[in-house]
Steps between C-alpha positions, in 0.01 A plus 500: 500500500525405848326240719552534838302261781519559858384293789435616896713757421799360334574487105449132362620565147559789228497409161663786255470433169573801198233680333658390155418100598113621528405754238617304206315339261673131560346564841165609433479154222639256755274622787181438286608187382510407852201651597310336242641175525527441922146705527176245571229514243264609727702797622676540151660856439542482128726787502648501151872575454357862305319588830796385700727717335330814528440444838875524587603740203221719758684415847810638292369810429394564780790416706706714284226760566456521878750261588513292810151399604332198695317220286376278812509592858331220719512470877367204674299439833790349640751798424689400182535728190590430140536780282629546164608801364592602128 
């Protein structure tokens, strides 16, 4: 996965991280642990580590599938972009 920011033109940041890191199950438990837990109770997600897990095992497959594609791909008023790509 990579994270890349850029700001009136110049790259801020790039965050790489592996593929293995994020479609795991350890992943998928510990990011709806945090979700749940960080979350207000108004705004709640309730996303249960079952649901979480499927939802990467899903990002895997279709990775291996098609391979690269773009997740988010945002680009402000003021010029800056953040995109991530899988």
């Amino acid at each position: 996965m990579k994270i890349s920011v850029r700001s009136e033109g110049k790259r801020v940041f790039v965050l790489m991280l592996p593929n293995f890191m994020l479609f795991n199950v350890l992943t998928s438990s510990i990011v709806s642990g945090v979700l749940n837990k960080h979350c207000r109770s108004n705004e709640k997600p309730a996303i249960a580590p079952r649901a979480a897990r499927k939802l990467i095992r899903a990002f895997g497959k279709i990775k291996k599938k098609y391979g690269r594609f773009t997740l988010v791909d945002v680009v402000s008023a003021n010029g800056d972009i953040v995109r991530i790509e899988i």
